[in-house]
N, C-alpha and C positions, 0 to 999 in steps of 0.2 A: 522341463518334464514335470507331470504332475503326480502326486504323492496324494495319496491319501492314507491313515491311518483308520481303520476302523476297530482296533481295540486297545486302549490301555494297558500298558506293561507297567509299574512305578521301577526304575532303575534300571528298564532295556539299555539307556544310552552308556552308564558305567559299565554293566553287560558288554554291549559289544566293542567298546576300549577295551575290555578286555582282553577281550577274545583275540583283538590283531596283535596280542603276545604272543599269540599256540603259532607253532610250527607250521609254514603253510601246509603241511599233509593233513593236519590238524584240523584248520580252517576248509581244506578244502572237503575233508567229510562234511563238517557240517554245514556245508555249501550244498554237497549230492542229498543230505536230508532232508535239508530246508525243502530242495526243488521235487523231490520226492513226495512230502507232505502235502507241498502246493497242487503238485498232480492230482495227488487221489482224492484230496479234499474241497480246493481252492478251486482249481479249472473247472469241475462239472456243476459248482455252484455257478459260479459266475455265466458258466453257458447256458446256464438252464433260466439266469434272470435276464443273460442282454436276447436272450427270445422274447422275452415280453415287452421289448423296443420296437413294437410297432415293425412297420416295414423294412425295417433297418434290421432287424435282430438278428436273423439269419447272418448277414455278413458282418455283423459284430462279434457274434458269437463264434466266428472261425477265424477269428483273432486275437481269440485269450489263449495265451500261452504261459506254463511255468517258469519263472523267472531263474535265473543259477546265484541265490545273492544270502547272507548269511540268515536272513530269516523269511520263510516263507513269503514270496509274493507271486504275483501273477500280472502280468502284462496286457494290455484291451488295445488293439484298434492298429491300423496296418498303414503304411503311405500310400499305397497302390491303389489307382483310383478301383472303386466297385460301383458306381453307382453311375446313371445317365447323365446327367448332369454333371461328372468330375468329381464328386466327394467321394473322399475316402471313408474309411470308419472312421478312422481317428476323430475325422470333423463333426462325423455323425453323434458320434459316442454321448460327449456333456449334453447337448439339446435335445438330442432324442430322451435323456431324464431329467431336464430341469425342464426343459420346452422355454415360453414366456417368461417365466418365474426366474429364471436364472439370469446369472452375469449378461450373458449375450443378448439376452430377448429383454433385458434393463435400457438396451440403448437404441431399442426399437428396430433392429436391422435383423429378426431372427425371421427366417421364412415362414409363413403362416402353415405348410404344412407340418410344422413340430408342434403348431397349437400352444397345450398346455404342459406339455410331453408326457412321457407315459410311467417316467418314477422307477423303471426297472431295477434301478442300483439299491433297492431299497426293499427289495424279495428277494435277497440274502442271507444269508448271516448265520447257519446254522452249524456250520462248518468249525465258525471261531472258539469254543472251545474243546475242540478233541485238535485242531490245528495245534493251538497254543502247548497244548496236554504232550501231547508228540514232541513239539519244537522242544521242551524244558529238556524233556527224556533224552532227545538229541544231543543237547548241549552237557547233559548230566555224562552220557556215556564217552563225548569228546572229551570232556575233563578229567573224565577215569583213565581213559587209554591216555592221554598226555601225561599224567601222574605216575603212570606204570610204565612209560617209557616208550610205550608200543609208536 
C-alpha cells in the first residue's frame, strides 16, 4: 500500500508510541477525531483536485474516503473496475498525476493517453495546517480525559 506523507511532524513517531499506552477508549476517540478532521478538511480537498485528473477525475474522486486511523488520512482509488477498458481508479490514480514523468511511464509501458499527466495531487494542500491545528487539540484533549480518569 502506498503512503504518502505530505507534512512534517518532528516527533509524530515517539507521539504515537505513545499513544498505544492510552486505553483503547482512549485511542479509539482519537481514532473518531482523527476521521472526523479527514472528513471536513481532507476529503473535499482531495475531491476537488482528483477532478482536475483529466478524464479520470470524476471516478477518482468517488473514491476518497476518510480513513478510521490515529492521524488524519484519507483513502483514493477503489478495485472495482470503472472504466471501459478494465481500470480501476486505483490504476488510474499515480499516471493520471505523474503521466510520462513518473515511475510507470520511466519504462516506457504507460498508455499514451496519460501523456504528460495532469499533476492533480499537487492542487492541494490548504487544509494542512488547520488539519494538523485540530489533530494536536485532539490529542491534547485525549491526554486530559486520560489523566482525569474519564
Amino acid at each position: 500500500m502506498a503512503r504518502v506523507a505530505t507534512i512534517e511532524v518532528y516527533g509524530l513517531s515517539s507521539l504515537l508510541r505513545s499513544l498505544r499506552a492510552l486505553p483503547k477508549e482512549a485511542q479509539n476517540e482519537l481514532r473518531e477525531s482523527s476521521k472526523d478532521i479527514a472528513s471536513r478538511l481532507m476529503v473535499p480537498a482531495y475531491k476537488a483536485a482528483a477532478l482536475r485528473a483529466g478524464p479520470w477525475g470524476g471516478a477518482i474522486a468517488a473514491t476518497v474516503k476518510a480513513k478510521r486511523d490515529r492521524v488524519p488520512s484519507v483513502s483514493i482509488g477503489a478495485g472495482r473496475r470503472a472504466f471501459s477498458g478494465g481500470a480501476s481508479p486505483t490504476m488510474v490514480r499515480y499516471p493520471s498525476h505523474a503521466g510520462a514523468q513518473g515511475r510507470a511511464g520511466a519504462q516506457g509501458t504507460m498508455p499514451a493517453a496519460f501523456g504528460s499527466g495532469y499533476g492533480w495531487m499537487t492542487h492541494m494542500g490548504r487544509y494542512k495546517g488547520d488539519a494538523l491545528k485540530e489533530w494536536l487539540q485532539a490529542v491534547d484533549r485525549v491526554k486530559r480525559n486520560f489523566e482525569a480518569g474519564r
